[in-house]
C-alpha positions in Angstrom: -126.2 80.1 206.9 -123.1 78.1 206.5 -124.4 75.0 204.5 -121.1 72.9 203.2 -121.2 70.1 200.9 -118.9 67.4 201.8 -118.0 64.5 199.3 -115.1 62.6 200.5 -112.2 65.0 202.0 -113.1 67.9 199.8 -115.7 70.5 200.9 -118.0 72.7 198.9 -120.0 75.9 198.9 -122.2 75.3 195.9 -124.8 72.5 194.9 -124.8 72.4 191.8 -122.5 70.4 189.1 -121.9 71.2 185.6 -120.9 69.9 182.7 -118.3 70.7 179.7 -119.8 68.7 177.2 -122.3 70.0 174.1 -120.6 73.3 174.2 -119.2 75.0 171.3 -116.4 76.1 172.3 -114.0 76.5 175.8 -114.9 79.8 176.2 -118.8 79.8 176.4 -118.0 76.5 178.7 -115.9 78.6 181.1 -118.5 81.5 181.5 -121.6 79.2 182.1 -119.5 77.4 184.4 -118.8 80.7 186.4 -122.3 82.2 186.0 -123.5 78.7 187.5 -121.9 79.7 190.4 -120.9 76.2 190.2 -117.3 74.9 192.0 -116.8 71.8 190.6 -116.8 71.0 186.9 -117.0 67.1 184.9 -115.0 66.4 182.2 -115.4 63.4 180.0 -111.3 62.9 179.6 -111.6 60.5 176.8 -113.3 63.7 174.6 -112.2 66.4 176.1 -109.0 67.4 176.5 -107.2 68.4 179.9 -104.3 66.1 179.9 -102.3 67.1 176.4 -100.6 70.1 177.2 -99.6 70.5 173.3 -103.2 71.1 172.0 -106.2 73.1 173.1 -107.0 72.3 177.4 -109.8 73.1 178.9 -108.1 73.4 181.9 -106.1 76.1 181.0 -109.5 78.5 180.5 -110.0 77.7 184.5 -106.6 78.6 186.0 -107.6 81.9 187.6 -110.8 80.3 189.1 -111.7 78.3 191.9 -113.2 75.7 189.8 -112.6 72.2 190.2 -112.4 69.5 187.9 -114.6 66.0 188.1 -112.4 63.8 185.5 -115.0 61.0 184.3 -115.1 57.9 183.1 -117.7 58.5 180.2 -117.4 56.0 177.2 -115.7 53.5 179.6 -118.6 50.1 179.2 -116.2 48.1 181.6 -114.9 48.3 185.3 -111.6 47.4 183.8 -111.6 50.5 181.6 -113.1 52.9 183.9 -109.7 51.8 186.1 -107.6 51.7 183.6 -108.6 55.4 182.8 -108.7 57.1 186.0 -104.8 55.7 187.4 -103.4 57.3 183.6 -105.8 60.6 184.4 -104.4 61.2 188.2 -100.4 60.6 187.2 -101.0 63.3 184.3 -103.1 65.8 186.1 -103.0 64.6 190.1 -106.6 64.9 190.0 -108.2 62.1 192.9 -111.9 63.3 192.8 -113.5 61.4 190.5 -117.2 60.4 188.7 -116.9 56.9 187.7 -119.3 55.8 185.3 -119.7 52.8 183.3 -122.5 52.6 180.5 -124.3 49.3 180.4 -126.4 50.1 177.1 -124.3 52.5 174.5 -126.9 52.9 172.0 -130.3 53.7 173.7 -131.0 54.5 177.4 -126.9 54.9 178.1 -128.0 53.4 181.7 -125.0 52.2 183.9 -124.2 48.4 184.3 -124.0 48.5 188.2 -122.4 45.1 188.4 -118.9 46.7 186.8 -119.6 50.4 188.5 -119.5 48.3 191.9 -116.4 46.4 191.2 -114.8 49.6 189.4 -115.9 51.6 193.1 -113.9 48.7 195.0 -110.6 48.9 193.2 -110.5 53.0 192.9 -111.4 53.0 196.4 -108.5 51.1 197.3 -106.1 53.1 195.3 -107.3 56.3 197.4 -109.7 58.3 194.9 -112.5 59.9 196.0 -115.5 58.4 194.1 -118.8 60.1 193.0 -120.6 57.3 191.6 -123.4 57.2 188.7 -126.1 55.0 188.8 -129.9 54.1 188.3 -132.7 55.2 190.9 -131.8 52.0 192.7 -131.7 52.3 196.7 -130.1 49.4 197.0 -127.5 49.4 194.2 -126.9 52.7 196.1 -125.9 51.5 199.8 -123.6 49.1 197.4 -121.9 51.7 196.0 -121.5 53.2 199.4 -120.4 49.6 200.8 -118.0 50.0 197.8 -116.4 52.8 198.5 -118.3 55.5 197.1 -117.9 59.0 198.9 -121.4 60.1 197.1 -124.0 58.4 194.7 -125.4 60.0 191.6 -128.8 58.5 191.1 -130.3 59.6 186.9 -133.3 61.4 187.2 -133.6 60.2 183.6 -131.5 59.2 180.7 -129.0 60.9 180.0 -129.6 64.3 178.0 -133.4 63.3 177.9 -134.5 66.1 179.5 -137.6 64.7 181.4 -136.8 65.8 184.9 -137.5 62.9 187.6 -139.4 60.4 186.8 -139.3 58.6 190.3 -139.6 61.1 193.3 -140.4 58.2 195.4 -136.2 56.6 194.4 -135.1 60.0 195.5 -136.3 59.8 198.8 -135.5 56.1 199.3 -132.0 56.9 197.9 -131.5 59.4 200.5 -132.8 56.9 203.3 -130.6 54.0 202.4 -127.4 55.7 202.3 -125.0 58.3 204.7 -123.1 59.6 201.8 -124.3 62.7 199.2 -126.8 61.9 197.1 -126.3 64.0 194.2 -129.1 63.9 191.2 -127.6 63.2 188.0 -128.9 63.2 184.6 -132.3 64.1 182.5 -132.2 67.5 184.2 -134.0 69.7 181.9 -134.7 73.3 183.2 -134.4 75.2 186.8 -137.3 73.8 188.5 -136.2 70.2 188.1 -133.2 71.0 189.8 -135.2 73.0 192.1 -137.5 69.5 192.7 -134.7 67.2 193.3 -132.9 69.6 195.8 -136.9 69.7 197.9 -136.9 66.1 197.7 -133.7 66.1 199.7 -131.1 65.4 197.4 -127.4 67.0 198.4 -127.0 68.4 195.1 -127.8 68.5 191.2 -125.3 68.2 188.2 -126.8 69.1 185.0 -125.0 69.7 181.4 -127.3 69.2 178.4 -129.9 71.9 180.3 -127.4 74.5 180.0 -125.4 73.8 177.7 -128.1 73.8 174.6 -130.5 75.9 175.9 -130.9 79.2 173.4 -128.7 80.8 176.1 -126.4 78.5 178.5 -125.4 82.1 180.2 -128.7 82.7 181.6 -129.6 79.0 182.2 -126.4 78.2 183.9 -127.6 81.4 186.5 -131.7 80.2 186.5 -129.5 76.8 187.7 -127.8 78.4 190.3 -131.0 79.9 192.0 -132.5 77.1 191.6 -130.8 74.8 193.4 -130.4 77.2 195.9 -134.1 77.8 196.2 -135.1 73.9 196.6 -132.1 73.3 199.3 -133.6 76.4 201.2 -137.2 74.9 200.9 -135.8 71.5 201.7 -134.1 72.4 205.0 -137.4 75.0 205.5 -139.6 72.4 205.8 -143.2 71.6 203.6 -146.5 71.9 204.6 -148.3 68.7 204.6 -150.3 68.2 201.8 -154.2 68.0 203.2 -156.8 66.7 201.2 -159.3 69.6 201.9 -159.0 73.2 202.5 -157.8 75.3 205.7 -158.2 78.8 206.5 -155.3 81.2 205.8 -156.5 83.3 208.5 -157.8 81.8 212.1 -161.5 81.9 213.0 -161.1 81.4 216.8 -162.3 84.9 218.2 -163.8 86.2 214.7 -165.6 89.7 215.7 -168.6 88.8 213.5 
């Protein structure tokens, strides 16, 4: 079943987004990445390196892949930083597909502050990236983003590293309602059947980093990721059951011999 993602002008095969943060080292980062089955890798470019070619780059542990890299804009608290950041990031590396995200509250919840993510969207926008956009659970901060500019919206399923998994399945679905662009569950993952969960709810995709990236093995989570998302998507596009409040046979009883 051919089942593309489409964000923008770019096309993918896989789901599921990763991470390079917590890691510790390039190396394990590379083979979770590839045991992830994931195609598309963030990078927070103001902690990790991929634009110094004179030190350690994590790009160089991807050049024989297909793997491509999500610069970000993590540690950036104003649109004007955010900007700043990804214009200096696409004349070093060339890289246009970008997460922008700007972080409201820096010592607790590390939510988003919408207002500067929205005019951060509308500049970028203009300047020809293609914009994956994190924000809160918010349906109509969403359609915003997507008025901005915004070739998909990344909705937190929690705070950041929490975790917890979704706390709103109801924003999911709403999300997904209020907007035509990818809606791409980001944040609070913490093990496969969250991703699995946000993929049946209808989401386009999951991108996850603390869940594999310190669990006891990142290897084997990174893989239980993989299935996962490709389990919910299948279920998704499958179809549910309704959920009935009393019981129904498995097998008919019209015609029962006795």
């Amino acid at each position: 079943m051919s089942d593309i993602l489409k964000i923008g002008k770019y096309e993918f095969t896989s789901r599921l987004i990763v991470g390079s943060g917590k890691y510790p080292d390039f190396k394990t980062t590379r083979d979770a990445t590839l045991a992830s089955g994931s195609e598309m890798i963030t990078v927070a470019v103001r902690r990790v390196n991929i634009t110094n070619p004179n030190e350690e780059n994590l790009m160089d542990y991807f050049k024989d892949t297909d793997v491509k890299f999500l610069p970000n804009s993590a540690g950036c608290t104003t649109a004007e930083e955010a900007i700043t950041l990804f214009r200096l990031t696409r004349e070093a590396t060339g890289i246009d597909l970008i997460k922008l995200e700007v972080i409201g509250d820096t010592n607790k919840t590390l939510y988003p502050d919408v207002i500067e993510t929205i005019k951060a969207c509308e500049v970028l926008a203009k300047d020809g990236f293609t914009i994956m956009a994190y924000t809160n659970d918010d349906p109509i901060i969403a359609k915003r983003l997507e008025d901005a500019g915004a070739s998909a919206v990344m909705p937190l399923a929690a705070p950041i590293g929490s975790g917890l998994g979704i706390q709103n399945r109801f924003n999911v679905v709403f999300i997904k309602e209020a907007v035509s662009v990818p809606v791409i569950v980001d944040a609070g993952i913490g093990c496969a059947s969250d991703a699995a969960s946000a993929m049946e709810l209808g989401a386009d995709g999951v991108l996850t980093n603390t869940a594999i990236a310190q669990a006891d093995n990142p290897i084997l989570m990174a893989e239980a990721m993989k299935h996962a998302v490709k389990a919910g998507r299948m279920s998704y596009l499958s179809g549910r059951i309704p959920k009935r409040p009393f019981a129904t046979a498995s097998s008919p009883v019209d015609g029962m011999i006795f």
